[in-house]
FILUM-630973 format. One record per residue: residue in three letters; x negated, y negated, z of N, C-alpha, C in turn. Coordinates in pm, whole numbers, plus 50000, padded with zeros to 5 digits. Example, Ala and Ser with C-alpha at 12.3 -4.5 7.8 and 13.67 -1.06 7.14 Angstrom:
2
ALA486815056950780487705045050780486805033050780SER487155022550708486335010650714487104999750787
END
This chain:
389
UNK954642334319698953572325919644952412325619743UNK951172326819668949692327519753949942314919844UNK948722313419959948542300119996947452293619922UNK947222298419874945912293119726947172289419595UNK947722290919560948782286419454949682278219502UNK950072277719630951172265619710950452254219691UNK949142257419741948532243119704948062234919585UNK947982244419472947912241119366948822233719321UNK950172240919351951122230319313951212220319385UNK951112219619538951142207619571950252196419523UNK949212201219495947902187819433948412184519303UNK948832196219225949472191219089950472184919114UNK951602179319195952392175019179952622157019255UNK950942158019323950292148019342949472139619243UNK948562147619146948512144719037949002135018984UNK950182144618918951122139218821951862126618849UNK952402118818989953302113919068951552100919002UNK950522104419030949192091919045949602090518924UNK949262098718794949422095618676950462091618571UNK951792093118636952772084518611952342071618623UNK952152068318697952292052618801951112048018745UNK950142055018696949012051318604949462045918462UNK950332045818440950892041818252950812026218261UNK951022020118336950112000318270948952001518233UNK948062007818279946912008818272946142017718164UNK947042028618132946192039318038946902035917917UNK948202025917882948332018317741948502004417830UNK947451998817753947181984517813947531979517667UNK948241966417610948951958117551947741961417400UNK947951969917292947051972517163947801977117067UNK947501971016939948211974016809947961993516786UNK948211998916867948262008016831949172017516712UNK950072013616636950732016716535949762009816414UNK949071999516455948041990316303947101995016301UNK946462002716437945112005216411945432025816349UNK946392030316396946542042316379947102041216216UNK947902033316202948172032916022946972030015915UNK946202023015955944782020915881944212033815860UNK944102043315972943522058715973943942061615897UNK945532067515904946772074615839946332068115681UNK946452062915649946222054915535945332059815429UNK943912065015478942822071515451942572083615427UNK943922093215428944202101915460945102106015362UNK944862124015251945782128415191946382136915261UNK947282137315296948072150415424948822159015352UNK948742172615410949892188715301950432185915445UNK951412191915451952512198215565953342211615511UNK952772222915569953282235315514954252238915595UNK955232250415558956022258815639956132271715578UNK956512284715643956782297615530958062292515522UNK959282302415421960072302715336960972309515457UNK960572315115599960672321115668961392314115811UNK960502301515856961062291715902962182285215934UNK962902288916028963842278716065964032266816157UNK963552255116105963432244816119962542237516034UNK962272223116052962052218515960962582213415881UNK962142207715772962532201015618962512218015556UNK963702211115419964392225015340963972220515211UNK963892209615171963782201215077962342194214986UNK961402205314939959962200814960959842186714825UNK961232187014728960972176214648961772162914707UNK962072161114783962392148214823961412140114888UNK961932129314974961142121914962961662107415112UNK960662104515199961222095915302962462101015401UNK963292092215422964442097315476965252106115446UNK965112112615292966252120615280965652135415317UNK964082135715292963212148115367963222148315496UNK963602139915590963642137715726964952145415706UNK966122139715686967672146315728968332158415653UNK966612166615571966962176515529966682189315607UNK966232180215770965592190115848966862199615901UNK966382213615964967222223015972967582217416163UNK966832212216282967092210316384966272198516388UNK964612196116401964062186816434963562177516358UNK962942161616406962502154616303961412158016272UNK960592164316360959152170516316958532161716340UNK956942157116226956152151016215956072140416130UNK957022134216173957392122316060956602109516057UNK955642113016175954502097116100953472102516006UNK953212116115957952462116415878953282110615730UNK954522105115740955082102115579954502091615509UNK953682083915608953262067915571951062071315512UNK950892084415499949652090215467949682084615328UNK947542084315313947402077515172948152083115049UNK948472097815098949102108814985950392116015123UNK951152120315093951902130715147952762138915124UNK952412151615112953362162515066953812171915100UNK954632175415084955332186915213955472202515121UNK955492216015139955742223215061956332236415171UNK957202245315138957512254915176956802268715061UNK956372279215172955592283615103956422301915134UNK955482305714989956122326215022955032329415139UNK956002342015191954852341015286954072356815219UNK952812360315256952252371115242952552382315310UNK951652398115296951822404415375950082406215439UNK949652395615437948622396215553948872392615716UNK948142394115778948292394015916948782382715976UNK947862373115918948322357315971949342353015903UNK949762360115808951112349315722952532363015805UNK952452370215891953552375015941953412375216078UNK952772365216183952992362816318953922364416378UNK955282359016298956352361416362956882372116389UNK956572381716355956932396916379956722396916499UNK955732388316578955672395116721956412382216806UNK957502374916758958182368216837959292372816903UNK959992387516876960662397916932959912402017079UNK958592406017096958192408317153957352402017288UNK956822391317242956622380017313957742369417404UNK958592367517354959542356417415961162364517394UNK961222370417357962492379617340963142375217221UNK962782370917133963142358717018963602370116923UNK964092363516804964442373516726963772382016656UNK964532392016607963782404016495963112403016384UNK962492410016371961382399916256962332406316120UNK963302414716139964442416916035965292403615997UNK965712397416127966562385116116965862375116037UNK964182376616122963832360016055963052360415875UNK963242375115871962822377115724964242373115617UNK964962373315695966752371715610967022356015640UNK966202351015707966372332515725965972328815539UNK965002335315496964512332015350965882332215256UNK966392338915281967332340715147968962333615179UNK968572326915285970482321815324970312308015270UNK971492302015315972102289715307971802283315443UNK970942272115484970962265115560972232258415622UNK972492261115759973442255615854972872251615964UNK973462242615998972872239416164973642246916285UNK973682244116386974072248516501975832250216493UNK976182237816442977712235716422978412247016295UNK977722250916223978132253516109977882247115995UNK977672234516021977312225815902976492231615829UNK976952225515659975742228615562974742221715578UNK973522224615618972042217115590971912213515404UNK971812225615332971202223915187971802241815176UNK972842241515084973392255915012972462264214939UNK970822257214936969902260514852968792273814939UNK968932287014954967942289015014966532284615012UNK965892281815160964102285815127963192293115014UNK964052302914999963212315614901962982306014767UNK964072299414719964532292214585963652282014560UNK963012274814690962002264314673960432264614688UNK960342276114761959062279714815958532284614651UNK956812283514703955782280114638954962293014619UNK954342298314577953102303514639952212298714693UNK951262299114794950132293814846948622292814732UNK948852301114636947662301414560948222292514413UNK949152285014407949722278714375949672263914387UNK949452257314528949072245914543947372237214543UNK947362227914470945932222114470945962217614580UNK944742228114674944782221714824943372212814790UNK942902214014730941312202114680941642188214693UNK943592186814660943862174614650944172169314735UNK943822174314918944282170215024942792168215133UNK942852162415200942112157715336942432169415411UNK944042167615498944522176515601945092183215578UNK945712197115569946392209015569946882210115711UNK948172208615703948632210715897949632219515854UNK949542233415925950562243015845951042247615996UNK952172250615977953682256516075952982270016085UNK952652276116193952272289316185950762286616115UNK950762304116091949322307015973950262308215854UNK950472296415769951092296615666950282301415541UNK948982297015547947962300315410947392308115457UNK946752318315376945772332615426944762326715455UNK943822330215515942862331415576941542330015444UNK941542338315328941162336215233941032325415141UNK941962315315139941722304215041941652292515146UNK941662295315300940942288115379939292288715356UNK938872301415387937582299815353936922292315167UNK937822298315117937662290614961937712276714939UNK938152268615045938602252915012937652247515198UNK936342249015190935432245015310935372231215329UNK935642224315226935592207315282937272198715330UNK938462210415320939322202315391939862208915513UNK940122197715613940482201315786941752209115782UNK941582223615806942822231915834943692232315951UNK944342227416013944962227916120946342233316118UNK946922241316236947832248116264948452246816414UNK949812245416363950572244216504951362253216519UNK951342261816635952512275416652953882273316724UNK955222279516648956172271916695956602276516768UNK956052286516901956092290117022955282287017108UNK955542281317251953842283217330953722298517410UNK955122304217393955302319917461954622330817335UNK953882323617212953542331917170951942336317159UNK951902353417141950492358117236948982348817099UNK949622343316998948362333816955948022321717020UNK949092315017102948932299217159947732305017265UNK947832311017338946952316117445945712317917337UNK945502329617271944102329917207943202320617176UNK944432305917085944172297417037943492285717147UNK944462285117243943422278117322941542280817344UNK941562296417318939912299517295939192296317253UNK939572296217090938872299616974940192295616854UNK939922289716796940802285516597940792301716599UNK941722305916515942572318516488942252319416346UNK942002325116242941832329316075941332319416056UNK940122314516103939172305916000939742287815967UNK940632283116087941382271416072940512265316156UNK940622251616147939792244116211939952241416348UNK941612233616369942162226216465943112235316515UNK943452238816650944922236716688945572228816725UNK946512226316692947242215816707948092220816803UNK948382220316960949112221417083950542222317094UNK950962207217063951872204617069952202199117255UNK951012191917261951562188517366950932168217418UNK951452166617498950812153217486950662147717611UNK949732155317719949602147717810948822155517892UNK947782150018010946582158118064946842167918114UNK944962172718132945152186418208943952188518297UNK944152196018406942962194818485941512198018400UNK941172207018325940292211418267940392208018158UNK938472207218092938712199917979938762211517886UNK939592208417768940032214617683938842214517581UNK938812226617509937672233317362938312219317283UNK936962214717176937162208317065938022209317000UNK938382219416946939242223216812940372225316893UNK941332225717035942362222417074942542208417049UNK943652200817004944092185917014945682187417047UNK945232179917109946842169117154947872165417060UNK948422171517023949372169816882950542170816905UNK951392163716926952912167116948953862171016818UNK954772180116844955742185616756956162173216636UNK956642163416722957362152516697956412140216689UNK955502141016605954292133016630954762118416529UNK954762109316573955552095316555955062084216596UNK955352073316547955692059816600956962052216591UNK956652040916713957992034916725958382026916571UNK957832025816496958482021716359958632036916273UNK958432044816291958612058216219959812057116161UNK961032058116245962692059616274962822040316136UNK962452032916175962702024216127962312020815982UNK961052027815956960772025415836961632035215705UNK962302042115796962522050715712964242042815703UNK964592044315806966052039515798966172026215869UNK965642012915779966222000815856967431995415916UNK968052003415907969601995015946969571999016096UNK969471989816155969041992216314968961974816339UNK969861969116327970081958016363970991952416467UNK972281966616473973391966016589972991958916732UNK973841956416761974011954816909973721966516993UNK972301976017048972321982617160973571985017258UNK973961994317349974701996817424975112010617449UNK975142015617578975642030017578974562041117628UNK974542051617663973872056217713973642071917621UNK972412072817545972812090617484972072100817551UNK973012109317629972982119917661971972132917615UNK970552137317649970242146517634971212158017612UNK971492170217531972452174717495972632189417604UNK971552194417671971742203517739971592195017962UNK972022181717905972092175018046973342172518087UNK974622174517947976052169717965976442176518046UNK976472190018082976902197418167977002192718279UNK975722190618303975172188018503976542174218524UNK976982168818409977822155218478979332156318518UNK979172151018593980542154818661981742147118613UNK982602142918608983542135318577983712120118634UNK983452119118752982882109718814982072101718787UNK980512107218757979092105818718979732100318576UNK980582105018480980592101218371981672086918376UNK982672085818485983252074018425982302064918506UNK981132064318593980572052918650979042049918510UNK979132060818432977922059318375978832051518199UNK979762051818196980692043518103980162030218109UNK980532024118223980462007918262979352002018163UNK978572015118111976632007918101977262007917880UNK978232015017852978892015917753979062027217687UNK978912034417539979742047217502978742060217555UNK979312066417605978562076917577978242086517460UNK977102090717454976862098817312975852108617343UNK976012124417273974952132617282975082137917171UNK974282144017160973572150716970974952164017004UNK975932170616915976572178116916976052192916800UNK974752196016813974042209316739974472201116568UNK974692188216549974652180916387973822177616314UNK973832177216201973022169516110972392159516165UNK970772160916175970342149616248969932136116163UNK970792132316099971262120016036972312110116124UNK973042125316181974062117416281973352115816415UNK973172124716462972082124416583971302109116599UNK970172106916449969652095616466970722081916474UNK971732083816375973102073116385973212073916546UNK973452079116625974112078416732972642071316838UNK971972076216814970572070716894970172055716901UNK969892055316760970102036116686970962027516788UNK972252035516796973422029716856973042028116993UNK972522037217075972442035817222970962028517277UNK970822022017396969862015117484969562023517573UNK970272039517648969292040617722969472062617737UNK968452067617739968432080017705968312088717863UNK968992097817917968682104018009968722116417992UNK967752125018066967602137018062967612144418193UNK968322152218254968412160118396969372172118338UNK968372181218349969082192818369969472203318445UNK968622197718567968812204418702968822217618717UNK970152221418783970112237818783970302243818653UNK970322238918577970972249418427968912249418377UNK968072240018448966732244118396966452256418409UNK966152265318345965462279018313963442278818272UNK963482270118266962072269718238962002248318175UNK960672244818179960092235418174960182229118024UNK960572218317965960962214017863959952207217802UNK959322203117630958262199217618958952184717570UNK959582181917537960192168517560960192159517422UNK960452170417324960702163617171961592150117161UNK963062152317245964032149717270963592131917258UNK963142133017395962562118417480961722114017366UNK961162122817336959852111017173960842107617109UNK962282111917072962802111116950963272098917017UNK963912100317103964312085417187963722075117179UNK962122073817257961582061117240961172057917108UNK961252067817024961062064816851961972057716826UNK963452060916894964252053716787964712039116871UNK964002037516978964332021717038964822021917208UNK965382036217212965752035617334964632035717489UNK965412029517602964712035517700964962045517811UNK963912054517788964162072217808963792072917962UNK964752081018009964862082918204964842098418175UNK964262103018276964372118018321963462121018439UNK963682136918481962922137718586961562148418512UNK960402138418548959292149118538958742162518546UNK959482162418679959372181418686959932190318588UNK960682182318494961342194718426960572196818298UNK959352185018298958952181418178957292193818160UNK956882197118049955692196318017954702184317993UNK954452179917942954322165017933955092152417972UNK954072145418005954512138318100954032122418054UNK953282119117947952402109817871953932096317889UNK955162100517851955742085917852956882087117936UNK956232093318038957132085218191956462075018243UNK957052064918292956252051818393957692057818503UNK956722048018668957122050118749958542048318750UNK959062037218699960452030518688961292045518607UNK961062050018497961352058118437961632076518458UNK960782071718615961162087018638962372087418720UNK963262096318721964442097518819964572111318873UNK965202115818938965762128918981967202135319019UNK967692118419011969942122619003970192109918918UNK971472113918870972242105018810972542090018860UNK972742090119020972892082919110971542073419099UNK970262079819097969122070019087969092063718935UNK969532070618814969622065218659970702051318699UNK971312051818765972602044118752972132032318798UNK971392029818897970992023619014970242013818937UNK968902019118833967692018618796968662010318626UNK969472016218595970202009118516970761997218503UNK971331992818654972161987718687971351970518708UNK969801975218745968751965918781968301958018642UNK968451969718583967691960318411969151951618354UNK970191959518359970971948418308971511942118339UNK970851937518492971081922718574969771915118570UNK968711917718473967381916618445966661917518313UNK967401911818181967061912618058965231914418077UNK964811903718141963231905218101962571916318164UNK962961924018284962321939618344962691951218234UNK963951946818168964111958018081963211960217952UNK963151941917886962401943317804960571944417845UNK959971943817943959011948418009958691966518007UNK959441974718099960091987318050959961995917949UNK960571985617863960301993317687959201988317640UNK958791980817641957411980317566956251987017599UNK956421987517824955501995417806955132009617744UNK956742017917752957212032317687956702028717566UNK957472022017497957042018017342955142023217281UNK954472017117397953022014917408952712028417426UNK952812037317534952862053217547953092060017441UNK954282059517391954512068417232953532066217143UNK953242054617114952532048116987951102052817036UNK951062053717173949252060917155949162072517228UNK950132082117253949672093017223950442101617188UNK951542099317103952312104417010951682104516873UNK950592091816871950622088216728949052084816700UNK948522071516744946882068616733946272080316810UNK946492082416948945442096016992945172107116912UNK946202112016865946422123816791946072125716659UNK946052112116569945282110816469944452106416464UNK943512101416569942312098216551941362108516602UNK941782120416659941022131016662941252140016537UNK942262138116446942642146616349941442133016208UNK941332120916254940752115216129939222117816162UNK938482119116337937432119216313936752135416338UNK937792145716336937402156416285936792157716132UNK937852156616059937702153115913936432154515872UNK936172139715910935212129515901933852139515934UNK933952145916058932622150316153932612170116014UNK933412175115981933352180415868933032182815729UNK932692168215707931982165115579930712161615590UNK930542160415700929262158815737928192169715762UNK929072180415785928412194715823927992200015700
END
């Protein structure tokens, strides 16, 4: 490593350590879920995917929670469900340029064959376990793109370049935005430039600063873009008694046997087992406090869906920063680096009902504004600054 790049990281990692410890201050006590639902509100939202896709919702006629747990791995973007309109569609894909990106995910990230992910269309949805997702292929539900009244929408936020490039330019008064479901892939780089086929926005997928200021049409958009009532509105039964600790699922490893009967005391342990994330969220509901360390088994830097899904669903989320891309809902208390410090830091709140509930609200406050109001209020006053043009 240069001595011009040692130091880079060292200032970045000075940075980051200020801007942690900065979170009282950058969500200071605001209805941010009331003022961001008023936006949302105003708003007809599409949510596309190709037929091609694995992940996601499978299910484009359902509806609330049962479109949430028809997802193939993640919850996605589940605060757009509470939009003045919202509709989700899986779409055929074309043989234009932008509707087959994935062809170069073989090549880019070592990902699969664009043979494999053309044969994702015609199967039976399973998850990781084997489980059935929906016996129904993609191919069976998907749409055509020249097929849907996009006139009848505000926002178009499509998975990939899901719509051609062509009936983008044909439909000029609504905000096209696109999120790519790689950042190893060679469009995320372009995209940071310049919008890609005539789309408005990119949408990142990420949620937290950067030294340089970023182009307009980049936004801050997370995968998992939410609020802390998201999880709840959809599934109220979340009244239990808290307790227990759930396990990031690629952190179980790092624990030792030891580490696991002293991390008992705090109550059950639980981690997502590659299931239906119906159960996943069941098991989350259930637990008070979320950790993430993956130490040596890290291979690269994590963007931290995981942890949103956490403070979405009530818990309070520990991990160590460095492993993170974003970094928007760590507070100082919240960052750790061993098990030994989670335990410690654990051990303080629940000899301390009111630091804990302090803790979560401030996390609480982090998600809700820039998981959720930041991100749509550059997506409502784009819009807005579009109709005006």
């Amino acid at each position: 490593m240069s001595i011009l790049n040692k130091v880079k990281r060292q200032l970045r990692t000075k940075l980051d350590a200020l801007y942690i410890r900065s979170a009282p201050w950058r969500a200071p006590v605001a209805d941010y879920v009331g003022e961001g639902t008023q936006l949302l509100r105003s708003l007809r939202i599409c949510l596309v995917k190709q037929e091609t896709f694995g992940d996601l919702y499978t299910q484009p006629r359902l509806r609330g929670k049962e479109l949430l747990y028809s997802t193939i791995h993640r919850s996605g973007p589940i605060g757009l469900f509470g939009a003045k309109s919202f509709d989700f569609f899986i779409l055929k894909i074309s043989d234009s340029e932008e509707s087959t990106v994935w062809k170069y995910l073989h090549a880019d990230m070592d990902g699969p064959l664009p043979e494999d992910i053309l044969a994702v269309r015609d199967k039976s949805i399973v998850n990781g376990r084997g489980e059935l997702v929906t016996a129904v292929p993609q191919s069976q539900v998907a749409v055509s793109m020249f097929e849907v009244p996009w006139e009848h929408y505000d926002v178009i936020i499509s998975i990939n370049f899901s719509v051609d490039e062509k009936i983008i330019r044909d439909h000029p008064k609504q905000l096209w935005c696109y999120v790519l479901q790689e950042p190893s892939m060679r469009h995320y780089k372009q995209s940071m430039r310049q919008p890609l086929f005539s789309y408005d926005l990119f949408l990142n997928q990420k949620f937290t600063y950067q030294f340089s200021q970023r182009r307009e049409h980049e936004v801050n958009f997370p995968y998992n873009f939410m609020h802390t009532e998201s999880f709840r509105s959809l599934e109220p039964k979340t009244d239990s008694v808290r307790e227990g600790v759930f396990i990031e699922i690629h952190s179980v490893i790092n624990l030792t046997a030891p580490q696991k009967d002293r991390l008992a005391k705090f109550g059950s342990l639980r981690f997502p087992r590659e299931e239906r994330f119906e159960a996943v969220l069941d098991k989350m509901m259930k637990s008070k406090y979320f950790i993430s360390l993956r130490g040596q088994h890290l291979a690269f830097k994590i963007w931290g869906n995981s942890m949103i899904d956490a403070v979405g669903a009530g818990l309070l989320a520990f991990g160590d920063p460095r492993e993170y891309h974003n970094l928007d809902l760590f507070t100082a208390f919240t960052s750790i680096t061993s098990v030994e410090e989670f335990i410690d830091k654990v051990t303080r709140l629940e000899n301390d009902p009111e630091r804990y509930k302090e803790e979560l609200a401030l996390q609480q406050r982090l998600l809700n504004k820039y998981c959720f109001y930041e991100p749509l209020k550059k997506l409502y006053n784009a819009y807005h600054k579009k109709q005006l043009a």
